[in-house]
VODRENDO-268627 format. One record per residue (C-alpha): x, y, z. Coordinates in steps of 0.001 Angstrom, whole numbers, plus 500000, padded with zeros to 6 digits. Example, Ala and Ser with C-alpha at 12.3 -4.5 7.8 and 13.67 -1.06 7.14 Angstrom:
<rs>
R      x      y      z
R 512300 495500 507800
R 513670 498940 507140
</rs>
This chain:
<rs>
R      x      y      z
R 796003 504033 113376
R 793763 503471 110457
R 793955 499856 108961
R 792250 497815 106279
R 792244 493963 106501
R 791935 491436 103807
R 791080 488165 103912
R 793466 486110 101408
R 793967 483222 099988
R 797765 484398 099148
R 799497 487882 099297
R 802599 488747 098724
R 804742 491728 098643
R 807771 492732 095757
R 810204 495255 095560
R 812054 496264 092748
R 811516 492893 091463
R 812459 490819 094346
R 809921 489301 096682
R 810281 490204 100245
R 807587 488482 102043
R 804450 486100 101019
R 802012 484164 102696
R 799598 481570 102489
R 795934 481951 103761
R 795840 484566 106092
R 795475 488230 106486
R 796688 491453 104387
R 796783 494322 107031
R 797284 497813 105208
R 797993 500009 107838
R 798127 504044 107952
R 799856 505720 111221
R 799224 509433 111984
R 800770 511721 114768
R 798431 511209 118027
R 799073 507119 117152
R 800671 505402 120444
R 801358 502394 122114
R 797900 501764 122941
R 796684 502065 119519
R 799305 499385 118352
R 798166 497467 121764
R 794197 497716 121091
R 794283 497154 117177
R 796716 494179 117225
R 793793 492286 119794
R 791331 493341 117534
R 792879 491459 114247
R 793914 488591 116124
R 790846 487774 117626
R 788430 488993 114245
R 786420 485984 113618
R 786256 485982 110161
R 787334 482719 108893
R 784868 480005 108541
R 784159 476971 110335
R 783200 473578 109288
R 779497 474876 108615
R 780807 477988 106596
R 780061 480542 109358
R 782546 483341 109555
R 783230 481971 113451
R 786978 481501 113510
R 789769 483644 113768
R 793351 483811 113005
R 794621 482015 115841
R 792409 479229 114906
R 793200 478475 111513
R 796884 478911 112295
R 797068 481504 109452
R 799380 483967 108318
R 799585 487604 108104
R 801306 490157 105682
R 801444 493874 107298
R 802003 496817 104932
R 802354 500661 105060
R 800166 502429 103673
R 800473 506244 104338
R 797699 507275 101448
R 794754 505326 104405
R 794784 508523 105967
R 793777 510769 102810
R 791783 513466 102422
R 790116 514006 099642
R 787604 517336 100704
R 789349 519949 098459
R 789825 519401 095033
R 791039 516125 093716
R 794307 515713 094372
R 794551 514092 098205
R 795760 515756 100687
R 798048 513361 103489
R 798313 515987 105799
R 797006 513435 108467
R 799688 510628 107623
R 802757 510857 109656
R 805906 511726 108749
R 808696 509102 108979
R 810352 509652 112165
R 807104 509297 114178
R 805411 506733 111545
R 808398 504207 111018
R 809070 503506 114856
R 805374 503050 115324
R 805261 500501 112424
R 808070 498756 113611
R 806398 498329 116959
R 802864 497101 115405
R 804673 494385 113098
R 806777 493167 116688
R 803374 493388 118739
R 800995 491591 115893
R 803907 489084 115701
R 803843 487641 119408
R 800372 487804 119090
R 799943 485860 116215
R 803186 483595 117799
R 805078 483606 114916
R 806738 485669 112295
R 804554 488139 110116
R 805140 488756 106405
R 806227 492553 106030
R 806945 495137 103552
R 809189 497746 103205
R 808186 501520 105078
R 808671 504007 102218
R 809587 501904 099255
R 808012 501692 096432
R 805797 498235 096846
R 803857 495845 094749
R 801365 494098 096620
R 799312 491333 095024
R 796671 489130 097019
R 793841 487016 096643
R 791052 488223 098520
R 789113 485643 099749
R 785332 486221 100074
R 786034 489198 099086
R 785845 489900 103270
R 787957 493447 103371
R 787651 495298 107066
R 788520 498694 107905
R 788931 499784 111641
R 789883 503165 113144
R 791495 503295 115999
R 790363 506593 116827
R 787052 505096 116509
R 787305 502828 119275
R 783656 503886 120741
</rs>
Protein backbone atom coordinates (compact mmCIF):
# COMPACT_ATOMS: atom_id res chain seq x y z
CA UNK A 1 0.00 0.00 0.00
CA UNK A 2 1.38 3.26 -1.14
CA UNK A 3 -0.15 6.38 0.67
CA UNK A 4 0.34 10.12 0.75
CA UNK A 5 -0.76 12.14 3.85
CA UNK A 6 -1.72 15.71 4.13
CA UNK A 7 -1.87 17.77 6.81
CA UNK A 8 -5.18 20.03 6.53
CA UNK A 9 -6.78 22.58 7.80
CA UNK A 10 -10.14 21.29 5.92
CA UNK A 11 -10.70 18.63 3.13
CA UNK A 12 -13.46 17.54 1.75
CA UNK A 13 -14.59 15.20 -0.85
CA UNK A 14 -17.67 15.81 -3.79
CA UNK A 15 -19.24 13.72 -6.14
CA UNK A 16 -21.20 14.66 -8.90
CA UNK A 17 -21.94 17.72 -7.06
CA UNK A 18 -22.90 16.41 -3.76
CA UNK A 19 -20.53 16.35 -0.83
CA UNK A 20 -19.93 13.03 0.68
CA UNK A 21 -17.58 13.54 3.45
CA UNK A 22 -15.54 16.70 5.01
CA UNK A 23 -13.52 17.34 7.83
CA UNK A 24 -12.07 19.77 9.98
CA UNK A 25 -8.29 19.80 10.92
CA UNK A 26 -6.99 16.59 10.39
CA UNK A 27 -5.48 14.34 7.86
CA UNK A 28 -6.06 13.69 3.93
CA UNK A 29 -4.80 10.04 3.37
CA UNK A 30 -4.58 9.27 -0.51
CA UNK A 31 -4.10 5.80 -0.63
CA UNK A 32 -3.00 3.38 -3.67
CA UNK A 33 -3.51 -0.61 -3.10
CA UNK A 34 -1.68 -3.08 -5.40
CA UNK A 35 -1.92 -6.99 -5.59
CA UNK A 36 0.73 -8.38 -2.87
CA UNK A 37 -1.25 -5.61 -0.35
CA UNK A 38 -2.64 -7.65 2.85
CA UNK A 39 -3.86 -7.43 6.13
CA UNK A 40 -0.66 -6.55 7.54
CA UNK A 41 -0.07 -3.74 5.30
CA UNK A 42 -3.54 -2.21 6.31
CA UNK A 43 -2.40 -3.31 10.07
CA UNK A 44 1.26 -1.64 9.92
CA UNK A 45 0.28 1.61 7.88
CA UNK A 46 -2.87 2.45 9.91
CA UNK A 47 -0.21 2.56 13.32
CA UNK A 48 1.98 4.48 11.38
CA UNK A 49 -0.64 7.51 10.57
CA UNK A 50 -2.11 7.38 13.84
CA UNK A 51 0.80 7.73 15.77
CA UNK A 52 2.79 10.38 12.99
CA UNK A 53 3.67 13.23 15.14
CA UNK A 54 3.17 15.89 12.99
CA UNK A 55 0.96 18.34 14.57
CA UNK A 56 2.39 20.96 16.72
CA UNK A 57 2.49 21.56 20.26
CA UNK A 58 2.19 24.60 22.32
CA UNK A 59 5.92 25.59 21.34
CA UNK A 60 5.23 24.92 17.52
CA UNK A 61 7.21 21.63 17.39
CA UNK A 62 5.75 19.07 15.07
CA UNK A 63 5.43 16.69 18.49
CA UNK A 64 1.79 15.67 18.45
CA UNK A 65 -0.14 13.33 16.64
CA UNK A 66 -3.58 12.63 15.61
CA UNK A 67 -4.78 11.09 18.63
CA UNK A 68 -3.71 14.11 20.44
CA UNK A 69 -5.31 16.83 18.79
CA UNK A 70 -8.48 14.78 18.51
CA UNK A 71 -8.42 15.39 14.71
CA UNK A 72 -10.06 14.08 11.83
CA UNK A 73 -9.22 12.11 8.88
CA UNK A 74 -10.52 11.92 5.19
CA UNK A 75 -9.25 8.55 3.34
CA UNK A 76 -9.34 8.48 -0.48
CA UNK A 77 -8.51 6.09 -3.39
CA UNK A 78 -6.19 6.85 -5.36
CA UNK A 79 -5.22 4.08 -7.91
CA UNK A 80 -2.86 6.60 -10.20
CA UNK A 81 -0.13 6.44 -6.49
CA UNK A 82 1.08 3.44 -7.97
CA UNK A 83 2.10 4.88 -11.56
CA UNK A 84 4.70 4.30 -13.65
CA UNK A 85 5.90 6.64 -15.61
CA UNK A 86 9.44 4.79 -17.21
CA UNK A 87 8.16 4.42 -20.83
CA UNK A 88 6.91 7.16 -22.63
CA UNK A 89 4.55 9.61 -21.08
CA UNK A 90 1.49 8.26 -20.73
CA UNK A 91 1.50 6.21 -17.11
CA UNK A 92 1.33 3.00 -16.96
CA UNK A 93 -1.00 1.49 -13.63
CA UNK A 94 -0.04 -1.83 -14.22
CA UNK A 95 0.93 -1.96 -10.43
CA UNK A 96 -2.57 -0.62 -9.12
CA UNK A 97 -5.00 -3.30 -8.38
CA UNK A 98 -7.86 -4.15 -9.98
CA UNK A 99 -11.21 -3.76 -8.15
CA UNK A 100 -12.00 -7.02 -6.76
CA UNK A 101 -8.68 -7.26 -4.84
CA UNK A 102 -8.35 -3.26 -4.33
CA UNK A 103 -12.00 -2.42 -3.07
CA UNK A 104 -12.12 -5.14 -0.20
CA UNK A 105 -8.70 -4.01 0.88
CA UNK A 106 -9.90 -0.34 1.03
CA UNK A 107 -12.82 -1.17 2.78
CA UNK A 108 -10.76 -2.90 5.42
CA UNK A 109 -8.10 0.13 5.80
CA UNK A 110 -11.03 2.82 6.22
CA UNK A 111 -12.69 0.11 9.17
CA UNK A 112 -9.06 -0.44 10.69
CA UNK A 113 -7.89 3.51 10.56
CA UNK A 114 -11.40 4.12 12.02
CA UNK A 115 -11.07 2.16 15.47
CA UNK A 116 -7.83 3.46 15.55
CA UNK A 117 -8.55 6.87 15.28
CA UNK A 118 -11.96 5.89 17.64
CA UNK A 119 -14.27 7.43 15.59
CA UNK A 120 -15.70 7.69 12.17
CA UNK A 121 -13.33 8.65 9.15
CA UNK A 122 -14.39 10.90 6.27
CA UNK A 123 -14.36 8.67 2.99
CA UNK A 124 -14.73 8.84 -0.63
CA UNK A 125 -16.12 6.88 -3.12
CA UNK A 126 -13.71 3.66 -4.72
CA UNK A 127 -13.96 4.24 -8.49
CA UNK A 128 -16.00 7.37 -8.85
CA UNK A 129 -15.12 10.14 -10.28
CA UNK A 130 -13.99 12.52 -7.10
CA UNK A 131 -13.27 16.10 -6.36
CA UNK A 132 -11.11 16.50 -3.54
CA UNK A 133 -10.31 19.95 -2.18
CA UNK A 134 -8.11 20.57 1.07
CA UNK A 135 -6.16 22.99 2.79
CA UNK A 136 -2.84 21.81 3.37
CA UNK A 137 -1.56 22.99 6.36
CA UNK A 138 2.22 23.67 6.56
CA UNK A 139 2.26 22.49 3.57
CA UNK A 140 3.43 19.00 5.69
CA UNK A 141 2.52 16.21 2.78
CA UNK A 142 4.05 12.48 3.72
CA UNK A 143 4.40 9.63 1.54
CA UNK A 144 5.04 6.06 3.00
CA UNK A 145 5.43 2.69 1.24
CA UNK A 146 4.49 -0.07 2.75
CA UNK A 147 6.69 -2.19 0.87
CA UNK A 148 9.28 -0.01 2.21
CA UNK A 149 8.89 -0.89 5.66
CA UNK A 150 12.90 -1.39 6.20
Amino acid sequence: MRVVIQRTGHASVTINGVCKSSIKKGLLVLVGIEDSDNQEDIEWLCKKIINLRIFDDENGVMNKSILDIDGDILVISQFTLHASTKKGNRPSYIRAAKAPVSIPLYEAFCKELSLSLGKEIGTGEFGADMKVELLNDGPVTICIDTKNKE
